[in-house]
C-alpha positions as a Markdown table, in Angstrom:
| # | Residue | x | y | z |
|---|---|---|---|---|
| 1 | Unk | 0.0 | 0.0 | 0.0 |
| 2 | Unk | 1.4 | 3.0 | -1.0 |
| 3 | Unk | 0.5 | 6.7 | 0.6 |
| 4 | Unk | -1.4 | 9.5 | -1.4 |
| 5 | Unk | 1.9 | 11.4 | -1.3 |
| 6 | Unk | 4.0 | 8.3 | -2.8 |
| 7 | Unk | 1.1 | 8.3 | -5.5 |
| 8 | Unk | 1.4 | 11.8 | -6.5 |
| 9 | Unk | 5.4 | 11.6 | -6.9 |
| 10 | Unk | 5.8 | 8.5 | -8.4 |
| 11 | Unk | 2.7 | 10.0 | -11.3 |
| 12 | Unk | 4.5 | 13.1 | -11.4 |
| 13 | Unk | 7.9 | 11.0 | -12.2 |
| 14 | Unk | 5.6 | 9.1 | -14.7 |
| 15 | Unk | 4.0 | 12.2 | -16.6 |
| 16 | Unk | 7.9 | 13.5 | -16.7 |
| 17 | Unk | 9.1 | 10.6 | -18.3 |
| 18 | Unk | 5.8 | 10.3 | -20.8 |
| 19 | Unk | 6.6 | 14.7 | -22.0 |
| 20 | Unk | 9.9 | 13.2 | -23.1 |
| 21 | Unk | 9.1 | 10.6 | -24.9 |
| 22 | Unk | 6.2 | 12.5 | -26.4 |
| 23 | Unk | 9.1 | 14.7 | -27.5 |
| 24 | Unk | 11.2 | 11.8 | -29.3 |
| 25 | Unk | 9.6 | 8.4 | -28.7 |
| 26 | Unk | 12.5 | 6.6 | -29.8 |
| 27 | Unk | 14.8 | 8.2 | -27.3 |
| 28 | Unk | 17.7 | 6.2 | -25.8 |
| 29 | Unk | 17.3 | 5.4 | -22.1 |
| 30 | Unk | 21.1 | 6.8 | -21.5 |
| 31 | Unk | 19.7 | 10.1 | -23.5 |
| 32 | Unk | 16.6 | 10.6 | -21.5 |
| 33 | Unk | 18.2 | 9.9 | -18.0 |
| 34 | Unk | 20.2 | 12.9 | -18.6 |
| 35 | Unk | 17.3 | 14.7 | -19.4 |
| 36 | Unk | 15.8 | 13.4 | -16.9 |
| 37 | Unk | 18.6 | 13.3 | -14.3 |
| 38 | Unk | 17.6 | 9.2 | -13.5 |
| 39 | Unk | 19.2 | 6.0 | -14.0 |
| 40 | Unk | 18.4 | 4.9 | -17.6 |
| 41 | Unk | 17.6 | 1.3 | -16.3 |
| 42 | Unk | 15.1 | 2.7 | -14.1 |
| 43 | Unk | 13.5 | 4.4 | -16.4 |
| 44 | Unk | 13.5 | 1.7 | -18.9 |
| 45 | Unk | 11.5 | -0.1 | -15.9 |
| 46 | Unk | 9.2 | 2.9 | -15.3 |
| 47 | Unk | 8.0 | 2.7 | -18.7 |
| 48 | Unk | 7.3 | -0.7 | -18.6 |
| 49 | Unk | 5.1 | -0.3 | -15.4 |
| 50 | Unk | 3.5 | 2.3 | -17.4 |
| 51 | Unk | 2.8 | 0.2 | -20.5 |
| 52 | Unk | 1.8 | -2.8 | -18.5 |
| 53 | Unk | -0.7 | -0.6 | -16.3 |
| 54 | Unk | -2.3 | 0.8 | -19.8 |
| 55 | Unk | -1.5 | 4.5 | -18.7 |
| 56 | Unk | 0.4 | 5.7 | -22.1 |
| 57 | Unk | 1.8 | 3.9 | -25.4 |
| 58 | Unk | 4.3 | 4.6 | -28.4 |
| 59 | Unk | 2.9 | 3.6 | -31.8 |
| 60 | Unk | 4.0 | 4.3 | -35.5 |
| 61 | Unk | 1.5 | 5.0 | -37.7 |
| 62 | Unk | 1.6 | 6.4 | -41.4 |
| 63 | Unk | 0.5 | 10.2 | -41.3 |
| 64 | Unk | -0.8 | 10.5 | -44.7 |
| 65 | Unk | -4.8 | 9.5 | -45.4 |
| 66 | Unk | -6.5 | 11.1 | -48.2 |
| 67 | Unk | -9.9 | 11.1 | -47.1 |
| 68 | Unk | -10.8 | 11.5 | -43.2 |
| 69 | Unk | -14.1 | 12.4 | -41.5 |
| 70 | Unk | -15.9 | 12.8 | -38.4 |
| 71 | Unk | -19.1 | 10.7 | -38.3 |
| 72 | Unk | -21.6 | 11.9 | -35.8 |
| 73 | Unk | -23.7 | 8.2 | -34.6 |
| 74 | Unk | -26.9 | 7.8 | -33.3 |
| 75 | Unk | -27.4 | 4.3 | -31.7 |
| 76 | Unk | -30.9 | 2.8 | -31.0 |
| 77 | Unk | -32.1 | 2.4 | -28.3 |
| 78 | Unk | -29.4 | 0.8 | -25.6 |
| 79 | Unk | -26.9 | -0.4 | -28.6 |
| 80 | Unk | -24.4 | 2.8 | -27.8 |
| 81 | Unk | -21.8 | 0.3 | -26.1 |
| 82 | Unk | -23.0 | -2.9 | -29.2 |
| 83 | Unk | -22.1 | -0.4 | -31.7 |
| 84 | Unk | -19.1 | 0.9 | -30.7 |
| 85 | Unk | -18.0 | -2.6 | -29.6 |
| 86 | Unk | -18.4 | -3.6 | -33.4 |
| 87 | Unk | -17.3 | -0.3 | -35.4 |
| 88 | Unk | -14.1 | -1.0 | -33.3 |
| 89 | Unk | -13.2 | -3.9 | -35.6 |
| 90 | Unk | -13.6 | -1.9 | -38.5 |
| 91 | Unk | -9.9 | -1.0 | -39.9 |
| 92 | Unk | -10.8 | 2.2 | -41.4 |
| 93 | Unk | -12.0 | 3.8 | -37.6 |
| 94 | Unk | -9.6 | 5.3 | -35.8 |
| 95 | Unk | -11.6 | 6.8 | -32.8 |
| 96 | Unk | -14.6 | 6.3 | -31.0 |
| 97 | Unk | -16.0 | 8.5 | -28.4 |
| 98 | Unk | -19.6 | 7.5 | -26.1 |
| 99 | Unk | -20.7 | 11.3 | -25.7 |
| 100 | Unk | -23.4 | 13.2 | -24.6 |
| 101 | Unk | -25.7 | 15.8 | -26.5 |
| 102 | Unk | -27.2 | 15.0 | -29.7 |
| 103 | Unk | -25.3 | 11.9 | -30.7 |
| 104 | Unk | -24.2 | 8.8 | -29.3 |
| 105 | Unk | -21.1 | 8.1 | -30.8 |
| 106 | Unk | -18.4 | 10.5 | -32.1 |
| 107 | Unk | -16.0 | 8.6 | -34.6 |
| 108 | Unk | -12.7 | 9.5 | -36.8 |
| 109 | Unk | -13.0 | 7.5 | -39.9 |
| 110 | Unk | -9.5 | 7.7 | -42.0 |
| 111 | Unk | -9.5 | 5.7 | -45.7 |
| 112 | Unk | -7.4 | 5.1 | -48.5 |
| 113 | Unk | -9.9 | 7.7 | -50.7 |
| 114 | Unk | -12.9 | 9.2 | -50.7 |
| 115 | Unk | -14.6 | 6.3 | -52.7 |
| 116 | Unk | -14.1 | 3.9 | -49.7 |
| 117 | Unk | -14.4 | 6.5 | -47.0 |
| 118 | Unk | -18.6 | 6.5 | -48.6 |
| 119 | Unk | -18.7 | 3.0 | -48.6 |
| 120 | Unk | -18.0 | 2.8 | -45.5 |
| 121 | Unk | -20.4 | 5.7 | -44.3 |
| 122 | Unk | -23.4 | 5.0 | -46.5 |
| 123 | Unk | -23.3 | 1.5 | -47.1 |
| 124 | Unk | -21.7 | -0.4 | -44.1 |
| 125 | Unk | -22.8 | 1.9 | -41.3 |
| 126 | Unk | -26.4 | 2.5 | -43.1 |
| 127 | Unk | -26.6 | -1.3 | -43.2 |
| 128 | Unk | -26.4 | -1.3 | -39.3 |
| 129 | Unk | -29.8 | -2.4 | -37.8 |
| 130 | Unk | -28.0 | -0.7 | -34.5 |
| 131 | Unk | -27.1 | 3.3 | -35.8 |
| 132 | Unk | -30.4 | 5.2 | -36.4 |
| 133 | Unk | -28.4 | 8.0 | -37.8 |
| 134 | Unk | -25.0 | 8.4 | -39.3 |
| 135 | Unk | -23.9 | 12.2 | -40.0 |
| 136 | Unk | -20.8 | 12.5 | -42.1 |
| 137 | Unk | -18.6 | 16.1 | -42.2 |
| 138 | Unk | -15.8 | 15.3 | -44.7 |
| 139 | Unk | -12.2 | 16.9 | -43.4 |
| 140 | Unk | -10.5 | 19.5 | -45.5 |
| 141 | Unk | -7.9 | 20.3 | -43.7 |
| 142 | Unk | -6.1 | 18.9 | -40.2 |
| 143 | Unk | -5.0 | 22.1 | -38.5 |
| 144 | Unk | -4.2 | 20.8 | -34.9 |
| 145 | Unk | -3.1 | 16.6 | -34.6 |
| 146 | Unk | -2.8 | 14.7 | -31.3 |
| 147 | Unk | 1.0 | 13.8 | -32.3 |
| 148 | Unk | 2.1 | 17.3 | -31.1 |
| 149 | Unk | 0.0 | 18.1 | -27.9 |
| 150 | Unk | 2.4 | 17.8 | -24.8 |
| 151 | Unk | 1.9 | 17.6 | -21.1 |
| 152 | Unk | 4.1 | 20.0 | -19.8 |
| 153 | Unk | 5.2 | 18.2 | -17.1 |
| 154 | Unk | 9.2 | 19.0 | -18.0 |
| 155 | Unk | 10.8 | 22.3 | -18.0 |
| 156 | Unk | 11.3 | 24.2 | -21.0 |
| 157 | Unk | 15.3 | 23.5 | -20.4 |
| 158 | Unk | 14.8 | 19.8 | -19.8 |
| 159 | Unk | 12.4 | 20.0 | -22.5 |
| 160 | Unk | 15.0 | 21.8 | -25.2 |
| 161 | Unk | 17.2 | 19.3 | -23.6 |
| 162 | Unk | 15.7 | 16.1 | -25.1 |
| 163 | Unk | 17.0 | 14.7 | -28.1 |
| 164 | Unk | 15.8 | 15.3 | -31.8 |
| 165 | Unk | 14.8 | 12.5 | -34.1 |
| 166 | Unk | 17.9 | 11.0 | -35.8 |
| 167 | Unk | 18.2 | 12.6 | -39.6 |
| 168 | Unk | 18.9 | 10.2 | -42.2 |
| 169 | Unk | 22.7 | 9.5 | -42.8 |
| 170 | Unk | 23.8 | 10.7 | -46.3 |
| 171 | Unk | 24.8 | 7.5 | -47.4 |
| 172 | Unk | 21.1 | 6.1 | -46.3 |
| 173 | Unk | 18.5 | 5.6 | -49.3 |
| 174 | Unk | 16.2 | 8.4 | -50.3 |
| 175 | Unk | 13.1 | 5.6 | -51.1 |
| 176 | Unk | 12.1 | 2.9 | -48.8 |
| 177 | Unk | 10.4 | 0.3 | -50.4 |
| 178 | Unk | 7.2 | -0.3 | -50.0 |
| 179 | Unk | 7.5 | -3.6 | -48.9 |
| 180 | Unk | 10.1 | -2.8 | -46.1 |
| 181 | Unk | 7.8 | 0.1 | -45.2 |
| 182 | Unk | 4.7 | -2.6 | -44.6 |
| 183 | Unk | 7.2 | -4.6 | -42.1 |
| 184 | Unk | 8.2 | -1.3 | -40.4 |
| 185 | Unk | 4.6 | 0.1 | -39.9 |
| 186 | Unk | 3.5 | -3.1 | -38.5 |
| 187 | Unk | 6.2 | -3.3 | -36.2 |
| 188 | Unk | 6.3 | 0.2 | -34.9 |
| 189 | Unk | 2.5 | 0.3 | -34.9 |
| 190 | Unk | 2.3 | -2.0 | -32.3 |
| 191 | Unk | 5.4 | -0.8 | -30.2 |
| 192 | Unk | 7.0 | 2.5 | -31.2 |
| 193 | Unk | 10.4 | 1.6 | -29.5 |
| 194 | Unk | 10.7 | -1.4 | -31.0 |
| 195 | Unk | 14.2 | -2.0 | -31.7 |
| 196 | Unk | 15.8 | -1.5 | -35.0 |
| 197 | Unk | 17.5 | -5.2 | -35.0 |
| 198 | Unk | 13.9 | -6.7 | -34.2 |
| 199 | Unk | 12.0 | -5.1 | -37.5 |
| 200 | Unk | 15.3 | -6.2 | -39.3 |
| 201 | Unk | 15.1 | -9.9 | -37.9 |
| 202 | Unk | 11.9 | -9.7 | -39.1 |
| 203 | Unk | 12.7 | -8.0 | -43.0 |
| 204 | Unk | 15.9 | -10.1 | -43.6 |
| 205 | Unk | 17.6 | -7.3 | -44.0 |
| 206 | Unk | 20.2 | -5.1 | -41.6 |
| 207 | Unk | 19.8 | -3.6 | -38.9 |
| 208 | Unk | 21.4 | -0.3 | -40.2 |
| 209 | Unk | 19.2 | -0.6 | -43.0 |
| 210 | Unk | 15.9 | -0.8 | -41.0 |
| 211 | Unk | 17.6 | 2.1 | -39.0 |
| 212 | Unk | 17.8 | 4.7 | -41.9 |
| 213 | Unk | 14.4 | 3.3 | -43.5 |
| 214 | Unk | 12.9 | 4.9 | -40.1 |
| 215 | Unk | 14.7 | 7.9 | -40.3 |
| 216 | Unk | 13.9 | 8.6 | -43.7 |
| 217 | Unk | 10.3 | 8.0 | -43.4 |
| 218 | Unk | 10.1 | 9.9 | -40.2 |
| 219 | Unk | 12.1 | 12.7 | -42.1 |
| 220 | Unk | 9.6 | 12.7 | -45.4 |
| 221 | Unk | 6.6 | 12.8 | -43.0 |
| 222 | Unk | 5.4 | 9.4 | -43.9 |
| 223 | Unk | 5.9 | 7.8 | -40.3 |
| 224 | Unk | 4.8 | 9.5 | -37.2 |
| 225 | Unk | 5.8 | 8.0 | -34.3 |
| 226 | Unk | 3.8 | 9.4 | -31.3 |
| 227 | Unk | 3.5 | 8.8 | -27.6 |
| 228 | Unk | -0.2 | 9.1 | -26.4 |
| 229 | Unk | -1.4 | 9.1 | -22.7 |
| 230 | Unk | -4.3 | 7.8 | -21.0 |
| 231 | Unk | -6.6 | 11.4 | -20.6 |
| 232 | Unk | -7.7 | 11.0 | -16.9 |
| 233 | Unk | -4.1 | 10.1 | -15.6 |
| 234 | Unk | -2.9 | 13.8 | -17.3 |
| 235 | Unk | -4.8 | 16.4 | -15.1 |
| 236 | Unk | -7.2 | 17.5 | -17.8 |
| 237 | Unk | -9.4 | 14.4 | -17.4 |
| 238 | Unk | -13.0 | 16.2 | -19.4 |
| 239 | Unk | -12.8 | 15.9 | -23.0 |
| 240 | Unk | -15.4 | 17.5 | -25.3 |
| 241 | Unk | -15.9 | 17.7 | -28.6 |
| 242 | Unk | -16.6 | 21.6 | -30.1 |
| 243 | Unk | -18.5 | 21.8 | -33.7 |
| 244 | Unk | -18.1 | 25.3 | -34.9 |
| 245 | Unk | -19.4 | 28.0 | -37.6 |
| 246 | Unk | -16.2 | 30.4 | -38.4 |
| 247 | Unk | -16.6 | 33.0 | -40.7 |
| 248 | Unk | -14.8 | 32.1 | -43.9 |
| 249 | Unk | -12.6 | 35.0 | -43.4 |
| 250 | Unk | -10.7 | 33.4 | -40.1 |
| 251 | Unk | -9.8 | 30.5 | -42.0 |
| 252 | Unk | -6.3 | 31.4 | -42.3 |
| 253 | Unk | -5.8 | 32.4 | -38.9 |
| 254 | Unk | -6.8 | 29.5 | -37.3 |
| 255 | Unk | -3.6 | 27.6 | -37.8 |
| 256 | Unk | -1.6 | 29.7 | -35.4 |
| 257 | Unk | -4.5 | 30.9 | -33.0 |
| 258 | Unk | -5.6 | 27.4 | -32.1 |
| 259 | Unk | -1.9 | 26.0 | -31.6 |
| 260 | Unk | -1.2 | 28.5 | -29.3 |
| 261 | Unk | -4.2 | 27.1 | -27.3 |
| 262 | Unk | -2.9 | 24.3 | -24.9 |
| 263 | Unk | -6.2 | 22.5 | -24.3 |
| 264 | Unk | -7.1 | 21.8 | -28.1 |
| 265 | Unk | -6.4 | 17.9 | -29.1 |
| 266 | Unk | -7.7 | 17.8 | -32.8 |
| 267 | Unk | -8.7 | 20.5 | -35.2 |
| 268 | Unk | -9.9 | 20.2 | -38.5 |
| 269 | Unk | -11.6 | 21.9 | -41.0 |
| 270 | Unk | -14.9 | 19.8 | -42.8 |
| 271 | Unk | -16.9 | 20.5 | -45.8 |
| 272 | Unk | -20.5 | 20.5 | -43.5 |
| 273 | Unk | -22.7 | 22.7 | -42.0 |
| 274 | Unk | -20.0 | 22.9 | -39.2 |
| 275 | Unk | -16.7 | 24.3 | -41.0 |
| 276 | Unk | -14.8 | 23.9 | -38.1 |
| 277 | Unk | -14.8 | 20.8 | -35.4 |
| 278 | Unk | -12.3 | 20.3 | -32.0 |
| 279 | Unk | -11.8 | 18.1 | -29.5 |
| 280 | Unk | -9.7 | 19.1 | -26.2 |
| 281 | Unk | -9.2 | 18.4 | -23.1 |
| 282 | Unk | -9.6 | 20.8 | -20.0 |
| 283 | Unk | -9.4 | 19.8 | -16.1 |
| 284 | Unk | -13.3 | 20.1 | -14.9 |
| 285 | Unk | -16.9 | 20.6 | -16.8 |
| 286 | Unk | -16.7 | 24.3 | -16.3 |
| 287 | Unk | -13.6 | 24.7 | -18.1 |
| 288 | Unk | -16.1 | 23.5 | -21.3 |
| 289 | Unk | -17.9 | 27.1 | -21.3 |
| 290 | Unk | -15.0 | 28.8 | -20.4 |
| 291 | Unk | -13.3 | 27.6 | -23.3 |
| 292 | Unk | -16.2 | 28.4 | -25.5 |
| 293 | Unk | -15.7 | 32.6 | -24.1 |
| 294 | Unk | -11.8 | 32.1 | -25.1 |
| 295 | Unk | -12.8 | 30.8 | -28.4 |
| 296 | Unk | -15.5 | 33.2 | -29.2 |
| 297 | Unk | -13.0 | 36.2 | -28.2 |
| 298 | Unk | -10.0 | 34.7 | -30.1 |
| 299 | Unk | -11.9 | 33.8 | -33.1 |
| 300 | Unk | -14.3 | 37.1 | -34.0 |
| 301 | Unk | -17.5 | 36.1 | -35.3 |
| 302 | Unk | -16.9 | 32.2 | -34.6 |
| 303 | Unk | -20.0 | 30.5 | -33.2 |
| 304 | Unk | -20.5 | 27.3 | -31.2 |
| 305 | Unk | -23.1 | 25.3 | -32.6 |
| 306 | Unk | -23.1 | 22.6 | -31.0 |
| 307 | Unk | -20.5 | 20.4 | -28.3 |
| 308 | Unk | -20.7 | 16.6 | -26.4 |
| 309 | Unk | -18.7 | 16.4 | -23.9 |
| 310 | Unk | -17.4 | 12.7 | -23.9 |
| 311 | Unk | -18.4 | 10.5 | -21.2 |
| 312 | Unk | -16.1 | 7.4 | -21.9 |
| 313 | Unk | -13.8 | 7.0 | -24.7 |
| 314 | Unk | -14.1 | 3.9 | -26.2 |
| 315 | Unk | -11.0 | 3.6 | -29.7 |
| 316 | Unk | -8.2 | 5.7 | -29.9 |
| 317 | Unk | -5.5 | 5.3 | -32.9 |
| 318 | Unk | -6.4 | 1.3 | -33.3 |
| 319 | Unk | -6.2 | 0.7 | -29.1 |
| 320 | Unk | -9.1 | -0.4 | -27.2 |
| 321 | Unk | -9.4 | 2.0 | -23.8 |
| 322 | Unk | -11.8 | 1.2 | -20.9 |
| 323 | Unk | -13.9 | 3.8 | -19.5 |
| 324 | Unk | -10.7 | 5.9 | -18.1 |
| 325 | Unk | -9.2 | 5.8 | -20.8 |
| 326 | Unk | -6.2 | 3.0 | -20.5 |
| 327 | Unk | -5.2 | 0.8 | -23.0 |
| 328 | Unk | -6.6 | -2.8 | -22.6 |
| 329 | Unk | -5.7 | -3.9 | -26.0 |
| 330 | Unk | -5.5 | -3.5 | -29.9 |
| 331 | Unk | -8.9 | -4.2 | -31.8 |
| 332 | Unk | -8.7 | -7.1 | -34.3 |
| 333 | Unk | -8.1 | -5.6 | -37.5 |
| 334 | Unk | -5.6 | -3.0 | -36.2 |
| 335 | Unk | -3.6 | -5.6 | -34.8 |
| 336 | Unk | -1.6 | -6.2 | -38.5 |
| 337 | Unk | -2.0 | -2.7 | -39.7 |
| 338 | Unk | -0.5 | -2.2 | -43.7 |
């Protein structure tokens, strides 16, 4: 049994360690410990509490898709939970969120093209005796992404102090092919730190190979690795979702007036009644309207439509969460990611 003070040092030590990593995921032990001022073998033991416990994980995952939306669901009667239990399978859906308000389910839906990202909408979730209703708003533009919130837990010196991703060597090649990229993906998907030698085991080829592969792919913008935290283990545990009318004149400043603001998660742009939709995360229910009075003064002439808080997450990026938010698994499909 440990006491409430124990708890709150050994989380802080934890949220420390997670910043980091959000800043390079594939940072050596030895590199962060000096960051960090920690022995790198306890900290290689820290994370793996951390993983093991579900609080925060490192996955690859290829940045670009060409068509994503968010789908507003409504469920029948009762079959919120069925629903989301079964979308979960579904390889193309990359979030679900139970909310409140005037849907049920809140999901981010990322395909190959636009043609399948319909399919999916109109015929596979308008074949569902369970969804009533199925609202589609078509992303135009990704303004704000998960991959570069951060937690603030480190000072801006320990946090300047961390590592950059490795550049690719000169010598490496400028094109990975597409079959070493599949292996890599997969691999890093499932464990962002997965060791170089492991994926090469794996592609029968070098290690050093594999090695400037990632590099080059994190360098094109083709791989992001990110490190993502369980929400109610970070200090802003409300999450709501915003769906917003912005006069088509603010457009352009969005990009640098919502990065600026540290409780946004996602921003996007959609081609719907709603031109602009947000999800962040704030520390109590109150912060939801006060955010709305920083929005509306930031953003002249931008009106809140609509907003759901959510009241359990249910998919994020491929991993199944329970109802705080920690990882319990990867759903079936997303398990072999290409």
């Amino acid at each position: 049994m440990t006491s409430p003070n124990q708890d709150s040092l050994r989380r802080d030590a934890d949220l420390r360690l997670i910043h980091a990593l959000q800043l390079e995921p594939r940072a050596s032990w030895t590199e962060l410990g000096r960051v960090l001022s920690t022995d790198p073998v306890a900290l290689a033991r820290r994370w793996a509490r951390i993983t093991e416990e579900g609080l925060a994980w490192i996955s690859g995952q290829r940045r670009h898709f060409p068509a994503v939306a968010v789908v507003e669901i409504e469920c029948a009667q009762g079959k919120a939970a069925e629903t989301a239990f079964l979308l979960a399978d579904e390889e193309i859906v990359r979030t679900i969120d139970h909310t409140s308000g005037g849907r049920d389910l809140v999901a981010v839906i990322a395909a190959p093209d636009l043609e399948s990202l319909s399919a999916f909408v109109i015929d596979r979730l308008g074949d569902q005796r369970l969804i009533v209703r199925a609202r589609m708003h078509l992303v135009t533009e990704i303004l704000v992404e998960g991959s570069v919130w951060r937690l603030n837990a480190l000072s801006d010196e320990e946090a300047r102090r961390v590592p950059a991703a490795k550049a690719p060597r000169p010598r490496a090649a400028r094109q990975v092919p597409p079959d070493l990229q599949d292996v890599i993906v997969r691999a890093l998907y499932r464990d962002g730190r997965t060791p170089a030698g492991d994926i090469a085991a794996k592609a029968g080829v070098s290690t050093q190979r594999v090695a400037d592969a990632i590099a080059t792919m994190r360098h094109s913008g083709d791989l992001v690795i990110r490190a993502d935290v369980a929400r109610s283990y970070t200090g802003w545990p409300i999450n709501a979702w915003y769906f917003v009318q912005v006069p088509a004149s603010s457009i352009d400043r969005l990009r640098s007036t919502l990065s600026r603001l540290a409780e946004v998660r996602l921003a996007v742009t959609t081609a719907s009644r709603y031109n602009l939709l947000m999800t962040l995360w704030v520390r109590d229910l109150a912060d939801v309207n006060r955010f709305e009075a920083l929005l509306e003064k930031v953003l002249a002439g931008a009106r809140i439509a609509d907003r759901a808080v959510v009241i359990r997450p249910a998919v994020h990026s491929g991993r199944l969460l329970d109802a705080r938010g920690f990882i319990t698994g990867l759903s079936k499909l997303h398990d072999d990611p290409v």
